[in-house]
C-alpha distance (Angstrom), angle and dihedral (degrees) to the residues before:
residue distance angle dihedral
X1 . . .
X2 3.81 . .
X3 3.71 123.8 .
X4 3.78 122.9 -146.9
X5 4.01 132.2 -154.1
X6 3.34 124.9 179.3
X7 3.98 104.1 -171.8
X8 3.49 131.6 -173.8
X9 4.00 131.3 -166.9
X10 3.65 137.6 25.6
X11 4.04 98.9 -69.7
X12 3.97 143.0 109.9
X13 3.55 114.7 -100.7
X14 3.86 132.9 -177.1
X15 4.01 110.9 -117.1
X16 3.85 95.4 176.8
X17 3.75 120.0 20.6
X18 4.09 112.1 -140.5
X19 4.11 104.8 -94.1
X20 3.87 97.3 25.2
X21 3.82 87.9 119.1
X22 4.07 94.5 -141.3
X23 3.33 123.9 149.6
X24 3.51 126.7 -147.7
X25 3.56 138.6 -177.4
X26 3.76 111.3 162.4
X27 3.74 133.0 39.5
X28 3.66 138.4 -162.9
X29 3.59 128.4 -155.0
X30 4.06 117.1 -172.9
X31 3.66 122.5 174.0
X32 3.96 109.2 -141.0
X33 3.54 97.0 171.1
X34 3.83 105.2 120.8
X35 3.85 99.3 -149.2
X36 4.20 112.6 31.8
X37 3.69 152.4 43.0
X38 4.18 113.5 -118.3
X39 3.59 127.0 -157.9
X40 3.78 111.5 -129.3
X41 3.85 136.0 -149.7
X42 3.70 122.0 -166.2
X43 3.58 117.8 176.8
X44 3.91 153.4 134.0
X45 3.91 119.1 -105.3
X46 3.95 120.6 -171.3
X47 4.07 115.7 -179.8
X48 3.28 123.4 -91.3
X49 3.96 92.3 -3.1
X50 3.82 103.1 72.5
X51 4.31 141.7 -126.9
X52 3.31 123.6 -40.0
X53 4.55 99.8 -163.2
X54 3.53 116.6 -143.8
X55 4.24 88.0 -179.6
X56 3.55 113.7 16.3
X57 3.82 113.0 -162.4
X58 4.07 101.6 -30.0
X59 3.15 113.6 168.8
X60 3.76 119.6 -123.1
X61 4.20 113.5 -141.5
X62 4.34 108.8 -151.8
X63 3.43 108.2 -87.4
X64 3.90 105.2 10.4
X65 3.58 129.1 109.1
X66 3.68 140.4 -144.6
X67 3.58 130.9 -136.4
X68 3.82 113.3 -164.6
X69 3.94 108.7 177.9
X70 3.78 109.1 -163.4
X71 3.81 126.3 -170.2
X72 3.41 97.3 -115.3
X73 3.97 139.4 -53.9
X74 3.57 132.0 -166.1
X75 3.61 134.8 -179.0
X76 3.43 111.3 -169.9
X77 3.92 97.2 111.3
X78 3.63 91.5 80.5
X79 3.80 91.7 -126.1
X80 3.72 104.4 107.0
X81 4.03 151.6 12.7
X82 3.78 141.3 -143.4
X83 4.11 110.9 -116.5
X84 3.62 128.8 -173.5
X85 3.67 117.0 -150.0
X86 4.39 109.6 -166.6
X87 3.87 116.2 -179.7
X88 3.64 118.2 163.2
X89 4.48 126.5 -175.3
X90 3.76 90.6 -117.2
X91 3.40 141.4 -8.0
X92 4.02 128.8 33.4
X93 3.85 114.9 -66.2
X94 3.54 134.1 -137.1
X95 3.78 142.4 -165.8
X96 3.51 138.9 166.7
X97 3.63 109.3 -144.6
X98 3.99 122.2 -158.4
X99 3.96 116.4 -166.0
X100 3.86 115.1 -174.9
């Protein structure tokens, strides 16, 4: 089952929470923000180890979306979460973000 986010300002937010034993192999990334570009991070985080990125400051055009198609990821272990990072030069960003 697909999970939808529909985030707004330049923050770091927890997708997936470590243990929530979702799977996800595809992402979508659409900027609905109606005025500016954001720069997106996508990656894993485990404690006390550090971030694996899966998208590393891309820059998100208004109105486009990105499909990032991953091989397969799966939290159930309880060792690590999916964050989103958005930051943006002016105004307030916004993305909705589709994991499935």
């Amino acid at each position: 089952m697909a999970k939808h986010f529909n985030i707004t300002g330049a923050l770091t937010q927890e997708l997936l929470a470590a243990g929530d034993n979702t799977s996800v192999s595809s992402i979508s990334l659409a900027n609905i923000e109606g005025t500016n570009t954001c720069t997106v991070d996508l990656y894993i985080e485990k404690n006390l180890v550090g971030k694996f990125y899966l998208l590393k400051g891309i820059r998100l055009p208004i109105g486009v979306t990105l499909f990032h198609d991953i091989k397969s990821f799966n939290n159930k272990a309880r060792e690590f979460g999916l964050y989103i990072k958005l930051t943006a030069g002016s105004g307030t960003p916004a993305v909705d973000v589709i994991l499935s």
